[in-house]
C-alpha positions as a printed NumPy array, in Angstrom:
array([[ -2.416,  31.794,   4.366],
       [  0.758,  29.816,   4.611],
       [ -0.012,  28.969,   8.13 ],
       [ -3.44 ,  27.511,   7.126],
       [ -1.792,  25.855,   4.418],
       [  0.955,  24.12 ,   6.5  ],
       [ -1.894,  22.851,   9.253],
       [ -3.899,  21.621,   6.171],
       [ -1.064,  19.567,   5.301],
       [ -0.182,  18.312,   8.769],
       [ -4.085,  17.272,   9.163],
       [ -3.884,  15.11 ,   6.008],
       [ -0.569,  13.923,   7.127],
       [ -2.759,  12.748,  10.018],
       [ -5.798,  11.538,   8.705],
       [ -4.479,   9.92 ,   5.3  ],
       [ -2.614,   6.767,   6.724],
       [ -5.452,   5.811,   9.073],
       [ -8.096,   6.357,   5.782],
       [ -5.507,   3.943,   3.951],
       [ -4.647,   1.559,   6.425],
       [ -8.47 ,   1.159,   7.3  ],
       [-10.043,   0.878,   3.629],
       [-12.384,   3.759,   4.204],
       [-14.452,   4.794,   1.401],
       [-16.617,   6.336,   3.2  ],
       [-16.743,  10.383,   4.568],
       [-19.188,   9.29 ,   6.95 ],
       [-16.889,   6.694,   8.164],
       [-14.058,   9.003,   8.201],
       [-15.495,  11.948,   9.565],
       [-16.898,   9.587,  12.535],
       [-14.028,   8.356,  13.673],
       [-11.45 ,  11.051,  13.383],
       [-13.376,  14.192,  13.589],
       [-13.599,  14.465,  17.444],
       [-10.208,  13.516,  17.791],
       [ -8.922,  16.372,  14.875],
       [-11.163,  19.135,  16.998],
       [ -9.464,  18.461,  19.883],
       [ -5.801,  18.629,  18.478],
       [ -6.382,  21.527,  16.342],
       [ -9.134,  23.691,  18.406],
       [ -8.304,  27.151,  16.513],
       [ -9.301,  25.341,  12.828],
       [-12.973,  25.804,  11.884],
       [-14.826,  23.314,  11.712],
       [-15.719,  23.173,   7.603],
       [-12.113,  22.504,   6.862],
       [-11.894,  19.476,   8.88 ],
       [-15.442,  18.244,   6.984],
       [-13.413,  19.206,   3.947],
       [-10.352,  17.351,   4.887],
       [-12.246,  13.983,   5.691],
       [-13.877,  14.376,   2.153],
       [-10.489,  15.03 ,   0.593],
       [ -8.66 ,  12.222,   2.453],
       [-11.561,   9.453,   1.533],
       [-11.3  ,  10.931,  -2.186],
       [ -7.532,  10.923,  -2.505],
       [ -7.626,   7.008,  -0.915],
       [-10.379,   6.02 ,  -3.446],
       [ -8.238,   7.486,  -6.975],
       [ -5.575,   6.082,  -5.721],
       [ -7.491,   2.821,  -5.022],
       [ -9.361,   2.593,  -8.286],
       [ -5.648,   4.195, -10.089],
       [ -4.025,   1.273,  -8.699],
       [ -6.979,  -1.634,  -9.991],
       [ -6.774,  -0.054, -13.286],
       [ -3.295,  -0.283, -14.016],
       [ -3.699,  -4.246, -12.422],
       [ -6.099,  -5.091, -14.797],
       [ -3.983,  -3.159, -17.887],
       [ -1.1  ,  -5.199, -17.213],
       [ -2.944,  -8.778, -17.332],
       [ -4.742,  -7.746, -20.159],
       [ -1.356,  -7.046, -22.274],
       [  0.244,  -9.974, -20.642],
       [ -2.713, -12.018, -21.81 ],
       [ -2.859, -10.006, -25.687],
       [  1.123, -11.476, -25.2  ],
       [  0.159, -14.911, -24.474],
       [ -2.838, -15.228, -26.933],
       [ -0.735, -14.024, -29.677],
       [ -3.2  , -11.253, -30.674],
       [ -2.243,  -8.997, -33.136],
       [ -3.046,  -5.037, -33.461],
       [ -5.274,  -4.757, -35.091],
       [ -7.684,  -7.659, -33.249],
       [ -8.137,  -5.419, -30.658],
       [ -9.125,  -2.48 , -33.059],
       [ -5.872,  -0.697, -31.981],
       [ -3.533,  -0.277, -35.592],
       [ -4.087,  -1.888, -38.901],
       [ -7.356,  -1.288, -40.889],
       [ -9.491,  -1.505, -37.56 ],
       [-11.01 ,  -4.604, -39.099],
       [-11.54 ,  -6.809, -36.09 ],
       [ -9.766,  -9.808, -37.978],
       [ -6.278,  -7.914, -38.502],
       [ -7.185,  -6.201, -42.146],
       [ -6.059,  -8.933, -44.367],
       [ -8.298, -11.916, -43.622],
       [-10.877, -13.286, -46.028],
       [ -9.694, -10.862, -48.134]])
């Protein structure tokens, strides 16, 4: 089990950069242009875990993808509450909830 375990690693060790470097989002993609060349190096691994590999790599590349545009778009969005001068509660976050801050047109 280790041994399958170590190759497993090794093959995503392989097919990871190339998934990254080449923006695929795709298993098709993946599994088209890497397959062939993973049977060949590793002829003793069946064939389900390389399918299963291409599907992890793409999936792996795409959370890390969509991990990385969230925390972007969290860190303009507090620079911008910063530079707007919005308060807490505003953005429904503390205070009373009240969407003007809890205390106006009170």
């Amino acid at each position: 089990m280790e041994e399958i375990v170590n190759i497993y690693s090794k093959m995503l060790g392989d097919v990871l950069p190339h998934t990254s470097r080449n923006i695929v989002g795709n298993y098709y993609r993946l599994k088209n242009g890497k397959y062939y060349e993973l049977r060949n190096i590793y002829l003793n691994i069946p064939s389900h875990y390389i399918h299963g590999l291409c599907q992890d790599a793409v999936e792996r590349v795409s959370s890390l993808r969509r991990n990385k545009a969230r925390q972007y778009s969290r860190e303009i969005f507090n620079e911008l509450v910063k530079y707007l001068g919005l308060g807490k509660g505003i953005l429904g976050v503390g205070g009373s909830g009240d969407i003007y801050g809890g205390d106006l047109g009170k």
